[in-house]
C-alpha positions in Angstrom: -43.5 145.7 147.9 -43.5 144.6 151.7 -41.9 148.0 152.8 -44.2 150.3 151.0 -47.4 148.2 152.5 -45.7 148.3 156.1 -45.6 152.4 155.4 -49.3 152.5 155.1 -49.7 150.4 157.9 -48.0 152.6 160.3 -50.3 155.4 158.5 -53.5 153.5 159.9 -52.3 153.3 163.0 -51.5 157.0 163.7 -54.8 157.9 161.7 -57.2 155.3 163.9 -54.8 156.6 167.2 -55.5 160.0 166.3 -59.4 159.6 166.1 -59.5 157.8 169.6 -57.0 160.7 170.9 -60.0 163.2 169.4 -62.7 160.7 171.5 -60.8 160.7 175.0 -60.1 165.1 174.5 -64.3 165.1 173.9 -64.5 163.4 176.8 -62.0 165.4 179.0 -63.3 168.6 177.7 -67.2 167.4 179.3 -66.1 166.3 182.1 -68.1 169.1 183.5 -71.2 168.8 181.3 -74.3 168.1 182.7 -75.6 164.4 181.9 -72.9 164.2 179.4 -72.5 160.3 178.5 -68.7 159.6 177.7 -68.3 157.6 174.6 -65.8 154.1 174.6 -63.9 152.9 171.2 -62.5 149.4 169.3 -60.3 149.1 167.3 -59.9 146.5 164.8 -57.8 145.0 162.1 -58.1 145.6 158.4 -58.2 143.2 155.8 -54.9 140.7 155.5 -53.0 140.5 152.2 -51.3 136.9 151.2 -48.1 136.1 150.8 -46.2 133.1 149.8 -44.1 131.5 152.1 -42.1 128.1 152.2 -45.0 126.3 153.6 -47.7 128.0 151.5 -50.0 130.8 151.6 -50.0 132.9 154.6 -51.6 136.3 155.9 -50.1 139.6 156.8 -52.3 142.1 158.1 -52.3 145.6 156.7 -52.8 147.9 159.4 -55.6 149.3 161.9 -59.1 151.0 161.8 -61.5 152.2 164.1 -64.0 149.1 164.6 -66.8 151.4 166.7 -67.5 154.2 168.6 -70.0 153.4 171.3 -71.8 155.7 174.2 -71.6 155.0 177.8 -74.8 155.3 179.2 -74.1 154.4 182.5 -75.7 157.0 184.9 -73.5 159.8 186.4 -73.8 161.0 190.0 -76.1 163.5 191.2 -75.7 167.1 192.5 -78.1 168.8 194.7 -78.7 172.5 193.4 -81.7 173.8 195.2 -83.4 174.2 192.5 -87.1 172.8 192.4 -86.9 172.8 188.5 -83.5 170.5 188.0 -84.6 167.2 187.7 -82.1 164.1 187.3 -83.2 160.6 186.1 -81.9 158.2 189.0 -82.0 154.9 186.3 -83.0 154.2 182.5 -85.1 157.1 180.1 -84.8 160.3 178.5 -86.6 163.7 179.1 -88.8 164.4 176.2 -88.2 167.7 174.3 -90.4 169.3 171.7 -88.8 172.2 169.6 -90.0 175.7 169.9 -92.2 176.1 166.7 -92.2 172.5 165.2 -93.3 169.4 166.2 -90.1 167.8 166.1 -89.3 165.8 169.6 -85.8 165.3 171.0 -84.3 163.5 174.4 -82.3 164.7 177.0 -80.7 163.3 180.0 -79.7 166.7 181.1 -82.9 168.1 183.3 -81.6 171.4 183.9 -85.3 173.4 183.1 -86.5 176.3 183.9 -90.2 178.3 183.4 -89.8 181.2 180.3 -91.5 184.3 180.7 -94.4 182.4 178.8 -94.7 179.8 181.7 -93.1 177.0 179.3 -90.8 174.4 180.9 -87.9 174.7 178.8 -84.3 173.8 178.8 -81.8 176.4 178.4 -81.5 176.3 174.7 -85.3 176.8 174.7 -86.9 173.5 174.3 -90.5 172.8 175.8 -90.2 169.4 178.3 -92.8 167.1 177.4 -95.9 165.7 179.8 -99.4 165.0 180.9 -101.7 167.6 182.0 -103.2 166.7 185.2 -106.9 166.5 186.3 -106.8 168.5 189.9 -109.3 166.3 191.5 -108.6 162.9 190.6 -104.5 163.3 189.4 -105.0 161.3 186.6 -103.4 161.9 183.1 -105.7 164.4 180.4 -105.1 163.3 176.9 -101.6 162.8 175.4 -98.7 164.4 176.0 -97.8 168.1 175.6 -95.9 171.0 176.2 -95.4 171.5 180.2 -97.0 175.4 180.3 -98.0 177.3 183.3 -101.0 179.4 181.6 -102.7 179.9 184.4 -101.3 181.5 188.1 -104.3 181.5 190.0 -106.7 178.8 191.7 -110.1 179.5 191.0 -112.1 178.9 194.4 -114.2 176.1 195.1 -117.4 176.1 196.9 -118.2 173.9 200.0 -119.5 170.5 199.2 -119.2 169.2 203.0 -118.7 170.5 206.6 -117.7 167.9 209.3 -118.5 169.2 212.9 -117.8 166.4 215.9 -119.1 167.6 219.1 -119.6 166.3 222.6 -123.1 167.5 223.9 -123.0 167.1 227.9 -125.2 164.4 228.9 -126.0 166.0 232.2 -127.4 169.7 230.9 -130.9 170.1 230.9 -133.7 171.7 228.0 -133.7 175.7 227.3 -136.5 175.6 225.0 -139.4 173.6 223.7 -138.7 173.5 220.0 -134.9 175.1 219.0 -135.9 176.2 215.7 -138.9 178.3 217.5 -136.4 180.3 219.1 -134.9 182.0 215.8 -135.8 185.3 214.7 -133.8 187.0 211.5 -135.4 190.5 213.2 -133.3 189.9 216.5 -129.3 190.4 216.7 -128.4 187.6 217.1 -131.5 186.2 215.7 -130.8 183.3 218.5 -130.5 184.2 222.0 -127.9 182.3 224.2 -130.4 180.6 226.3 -132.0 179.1 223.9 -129.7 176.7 223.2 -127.1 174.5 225.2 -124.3 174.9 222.8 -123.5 176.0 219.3 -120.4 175.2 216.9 -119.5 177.3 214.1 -118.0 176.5 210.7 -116.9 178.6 207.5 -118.4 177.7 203.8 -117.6 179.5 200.7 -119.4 179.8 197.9 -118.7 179.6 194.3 -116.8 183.2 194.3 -114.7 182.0 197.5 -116.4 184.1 199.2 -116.8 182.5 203.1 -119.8 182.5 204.9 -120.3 181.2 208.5 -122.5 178.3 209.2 -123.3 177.9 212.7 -125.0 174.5 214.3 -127.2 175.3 217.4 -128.2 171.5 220.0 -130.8 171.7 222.5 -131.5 168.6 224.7 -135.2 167.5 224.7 -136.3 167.0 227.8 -136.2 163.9 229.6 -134.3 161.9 226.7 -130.8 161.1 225.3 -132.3 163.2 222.2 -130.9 166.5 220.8 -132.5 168.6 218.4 -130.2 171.3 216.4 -131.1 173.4 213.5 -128.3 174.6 210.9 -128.1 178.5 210.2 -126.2 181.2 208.3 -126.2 185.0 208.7 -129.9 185.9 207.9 -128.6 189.3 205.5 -126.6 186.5 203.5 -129.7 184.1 203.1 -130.5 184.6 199.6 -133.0 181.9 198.8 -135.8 182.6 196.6 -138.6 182.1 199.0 -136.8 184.1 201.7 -138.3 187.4 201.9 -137.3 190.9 203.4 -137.9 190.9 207.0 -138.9 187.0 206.9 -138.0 185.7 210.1 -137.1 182.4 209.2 -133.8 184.2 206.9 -131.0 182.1 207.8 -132.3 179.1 209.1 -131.4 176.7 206.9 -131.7 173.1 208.5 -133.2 171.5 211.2 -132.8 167.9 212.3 -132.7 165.2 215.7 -129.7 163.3 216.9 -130.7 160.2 219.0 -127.9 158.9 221.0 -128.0 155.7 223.4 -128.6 156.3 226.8 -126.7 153.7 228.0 -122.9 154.4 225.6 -123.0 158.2 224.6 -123.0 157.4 220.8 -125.4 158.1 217.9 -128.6 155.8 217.3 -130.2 158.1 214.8 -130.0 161.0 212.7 -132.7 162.8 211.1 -132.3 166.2 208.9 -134.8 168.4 207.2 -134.7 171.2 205.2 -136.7 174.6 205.5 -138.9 175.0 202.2 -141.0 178.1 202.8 -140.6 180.9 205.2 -142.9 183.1 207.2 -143.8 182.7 210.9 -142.8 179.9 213.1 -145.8 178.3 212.5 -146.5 178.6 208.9 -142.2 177.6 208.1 -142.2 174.4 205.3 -139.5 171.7 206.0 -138.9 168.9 203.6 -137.1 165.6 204.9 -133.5 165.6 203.4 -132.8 162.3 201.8 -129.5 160.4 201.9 -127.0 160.9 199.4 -125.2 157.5 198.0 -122.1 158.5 200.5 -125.1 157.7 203.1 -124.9 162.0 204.4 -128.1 164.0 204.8 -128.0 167.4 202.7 -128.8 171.6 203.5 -129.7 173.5 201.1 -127.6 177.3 201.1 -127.9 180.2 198.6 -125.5 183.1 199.4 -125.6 184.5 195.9 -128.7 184.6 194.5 -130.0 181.6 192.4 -126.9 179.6 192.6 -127.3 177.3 195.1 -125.1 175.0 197.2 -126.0 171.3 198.4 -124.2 170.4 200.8 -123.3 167.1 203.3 -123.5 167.4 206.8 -121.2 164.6 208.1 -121.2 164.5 212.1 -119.4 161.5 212.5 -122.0 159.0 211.4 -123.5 157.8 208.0 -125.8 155.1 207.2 -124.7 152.0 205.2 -127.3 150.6 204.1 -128.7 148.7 207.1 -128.3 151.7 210.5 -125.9 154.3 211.2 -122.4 153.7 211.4 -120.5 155.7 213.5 -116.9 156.3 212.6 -113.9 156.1 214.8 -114.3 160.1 215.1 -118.0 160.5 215.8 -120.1 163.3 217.7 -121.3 161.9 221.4 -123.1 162.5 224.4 -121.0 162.3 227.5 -121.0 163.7 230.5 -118.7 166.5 230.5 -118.9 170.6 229.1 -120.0 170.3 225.5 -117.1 171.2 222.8 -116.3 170.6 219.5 -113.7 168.2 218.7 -112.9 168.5 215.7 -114.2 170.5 212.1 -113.4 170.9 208.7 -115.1 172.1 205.6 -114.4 171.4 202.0 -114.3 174.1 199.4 -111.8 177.2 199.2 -111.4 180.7 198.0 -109.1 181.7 194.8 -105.3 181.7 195.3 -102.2 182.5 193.7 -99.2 180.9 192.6 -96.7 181.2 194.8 -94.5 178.0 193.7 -94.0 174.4 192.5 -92.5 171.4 192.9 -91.6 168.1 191.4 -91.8 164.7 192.7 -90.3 161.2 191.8 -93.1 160.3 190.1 -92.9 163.4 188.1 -95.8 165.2 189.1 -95.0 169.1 189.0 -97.2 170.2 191.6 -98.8 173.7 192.2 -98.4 175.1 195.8 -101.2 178.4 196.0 -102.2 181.1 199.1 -105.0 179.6 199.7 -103.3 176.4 201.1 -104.1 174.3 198.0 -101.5 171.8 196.8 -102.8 171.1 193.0 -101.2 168.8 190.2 -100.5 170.0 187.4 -98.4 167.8 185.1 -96.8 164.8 184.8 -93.3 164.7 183.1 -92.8 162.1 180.8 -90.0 160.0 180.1 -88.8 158.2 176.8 -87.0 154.9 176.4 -85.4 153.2 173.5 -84.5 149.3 172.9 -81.2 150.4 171.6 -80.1 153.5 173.1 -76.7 153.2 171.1 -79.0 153.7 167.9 -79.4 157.4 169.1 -78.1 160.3 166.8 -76.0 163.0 169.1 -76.9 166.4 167.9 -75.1 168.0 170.1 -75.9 170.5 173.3 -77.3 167.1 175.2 -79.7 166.3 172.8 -79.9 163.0 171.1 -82.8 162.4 167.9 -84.3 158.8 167.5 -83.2 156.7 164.1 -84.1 153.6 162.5 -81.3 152.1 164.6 -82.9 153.4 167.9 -86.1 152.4 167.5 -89.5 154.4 168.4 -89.8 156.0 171.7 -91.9 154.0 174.4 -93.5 157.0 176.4 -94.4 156.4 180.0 -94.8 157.2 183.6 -91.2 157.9 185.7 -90.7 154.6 187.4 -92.9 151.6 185.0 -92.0 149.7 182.6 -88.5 149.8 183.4 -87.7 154.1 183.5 -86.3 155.4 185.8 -87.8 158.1 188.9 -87.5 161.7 188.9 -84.7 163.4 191.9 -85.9 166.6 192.0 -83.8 169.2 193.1 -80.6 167.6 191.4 -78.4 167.6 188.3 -77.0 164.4 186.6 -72.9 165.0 186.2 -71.0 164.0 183.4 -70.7 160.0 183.6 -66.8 160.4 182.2 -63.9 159.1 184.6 -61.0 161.3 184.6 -58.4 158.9 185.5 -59.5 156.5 183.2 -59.5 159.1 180.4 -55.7 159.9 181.4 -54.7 156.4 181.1 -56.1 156.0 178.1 -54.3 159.2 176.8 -50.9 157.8 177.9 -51.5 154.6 176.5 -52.8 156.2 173.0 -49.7 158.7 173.0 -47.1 155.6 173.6 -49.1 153.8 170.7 -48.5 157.2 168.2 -45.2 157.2 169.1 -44.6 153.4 168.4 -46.4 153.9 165.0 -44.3 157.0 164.0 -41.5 154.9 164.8 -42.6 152.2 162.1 -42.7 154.9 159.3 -39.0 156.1 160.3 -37.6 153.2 160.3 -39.5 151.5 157.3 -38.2 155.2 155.8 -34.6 154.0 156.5 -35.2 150.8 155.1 -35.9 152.1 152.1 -32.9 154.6 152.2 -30.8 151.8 152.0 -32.2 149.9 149.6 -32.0 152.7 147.0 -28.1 153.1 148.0 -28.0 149.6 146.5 -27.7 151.0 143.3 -24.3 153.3 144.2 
């Protein structure tokens, strides 16, 4: 009968109203949740019955069912916590997620991480975020990915590889010795006096412990030339080369070499370098031409700890490119004015500890250490899906990949379509309030209207069973 199918029609519409009145209070009620993606809803008719009517067959629906429940994905806004771990995706992707003693992976849009008291990068229901270890010289990516884990808190040193030392040698000074490297003597302190030499410029190596060590260039004009010799030392009790013996006066004197410059511009012509082999006496000392190394930089020869020795560039400001010597826009020079150094560096460092990170857009977590070094340490990685409405909720942000989703594509923040990192920030719930209310008010009218039809189609009936009376 007509009135009993328009009963159950009415029931479908305050079942199907009810459901959507269940989506829009999930909403409401994570409003506040971070990343939380709101979800939207159709509805749709059921199946029609026929009827016959005077001009033939017709159709009358039966009623209402929910036709999908779908999630928005659109991004939320972001908050700034302060917080160099909270990470927010500012477009399309997922963090990746592994669970705590499986392999299983999950994704996340919510990035609010922190390091456990094993150094893991976790979320606050304890699962590991996902990326690439880091190489700390080049930054590229080591293997696949894996679990984000500080395991170590110190940076082991490095040992000097180069020292840079611009100078300007005054053009107008005049010889103090014959031969510079004549003039040392380990037995003396210092093992070169000050008038030996018309100026001297002072740099700090370290060696494979970190340990530093000062390396001190001495320049001597030779008479009647735009020439300077110079010879390259260290403190003779640290001079541990083999052939170094106790109370050899040649301990410490490491180098010794010729810059030519031209007379008529103040800048280099040529550079020659050569190392000291053998020791002894001034006159019986061994020197060994130092050859080029494929940067186009002559090389010393240290040893500061015994059988573990150091090669390393001397780069004034010039190197040869095949054809002469270049000079570079910063370059040593003769001009005539008091000699100084303009500018020195040295590579290499001693061990540091962690004393923080931080997180960039491109998701590099980067290790900041005492001893000034800024070292990367992992990449995050983000996930995307072709059909990111394919993705299973499991609830507390997560979401699990299905047939419907698709496989994860794994990349870099920013290519192939994800989104960057903002570090320092929280993705907010993506659920409009006001829009939510409205559709509360509209859902509630449409219960009420559906409640109606039941009463009324109730009352219909009433009187049709007073018929009988």
């Amino acid at each position: 009968m007509s009135l009993t199918s328009s009963l159950y029609s009415g029931i479908s519409g305050l079942s199907t109203l009810g459901h959507s009145m269940q989506i829009i209070g999930d909403n409401i009620a994570n409003v506040n949740t971070v990343a939380f993606k709101g979800s939207n809803y159709t509805f749709q008719d059921l199946l029609s019955q026929s009827v016959a009517t005077q001009s033939g067959t017709s159709q009358v629906g039966r009623g209402t069912a929910l036709g999908n429940i779908s999630a928005n994905f659109q991004q939320g806004s972001f908050e700034s916590t302060g917080n160099t771990t909270d990470l927010a995706i500012g477009g399309k992707g997922f963090f990746v997620l592994r669970e705590a003693g499986s392999n299983s992976q999950f994704y996340t849009r919510a990035g609010n991480f922190s390091f456990n008291n094993d150094g893991f990068l976790t979320s606050p229901e304890g699962y590991v975020v996902q990326g690439w270890a880091l190489d700390e010289d080049t930054g590229e990516d080591v293997g696949s990915i894996s679990d984000i884990v500080l395991d170590s808190f110190t940076s082991p040193p490095r040992q000097t590889d180069q020292l840079t030392v611009i100078t300007n040698l005054d053009a107008d000074t005049i010889s103090n010795t014959a031969t510079l490297e004549d003039a040392w003597d380990a037995s003396n302190a210092p093992p070169m006096a000050a008038t030996s030499y018309e100026y001297q410029s002072t740099v700090k190596a370290y060696d494979s412990l970190g340990s530093t060590h000062d390396i001190t260039i001495y320049y001597d004009i030779i008479d009647g030339t735009s020439n300077w010799e110079y010879v390259v030392t260290c403190n003779p009790t640290e001079d541990r080369r083999g052939f170094i013996g106790a109370g050899d006066e040649s301990a410490g004197l490491l180098a010794r070499g010729q810059i030519d410059f031209s007379a008529s511009s103040g800048t280099i012509t040529n550079l020659t370098l050569e190392n000291l082999t053998t020791g002894g006496a001034a006159a019986a000392r061994g020197w060994t031409a130092s050859a080029l190394n494929p940067d186009g930089y002559f090389e010393f020869s240290a040893d500061f700890l015994g059988g573990v020795p150091l090669s390393i560039d001397l780069d004034i400001g010039t190197r040869w490119d095949g054809t002469g010597f270049a000079n570079s826009s910063l370059t040593t020079t003769q001009y005539a004015r008091a000699s100084s150094t303009t500018f020195q560096s040295s590579t290499g460092y001693g061990a540091g500890d962690l004393q923080g990170v931080s997180v960039g857009t491109d998701g590099i977590v980067t290790g900041s250490y005492s001893n000034g070094q800024l070292i990367p340490l992992y990449r995050v990685a983000l996930a995307g899906f072709q059909n990111e409405q394919g993705l299973f909720k499991l609830g507390g942000n997560l979401y699990q990949e299905t047939n419907e989703s698709g496989d994860p594509v794994t990349n870099h923040p920013g290519t192939n379509g994800l989104g960057s990192i903002t570090p320092n920030s929280l993705e907010q719930s993506n659920v409009d309030i006001a829009n939510e209310f409205v559709k509360m008010i509209t859902t509630q009218r449409g219960y009420q209207a559906n409640s109606k039809i039941i009463t009324t189609v109730d009352d219909m009936l009433a009187e049709t069973i007073q018929m009988k009376r």
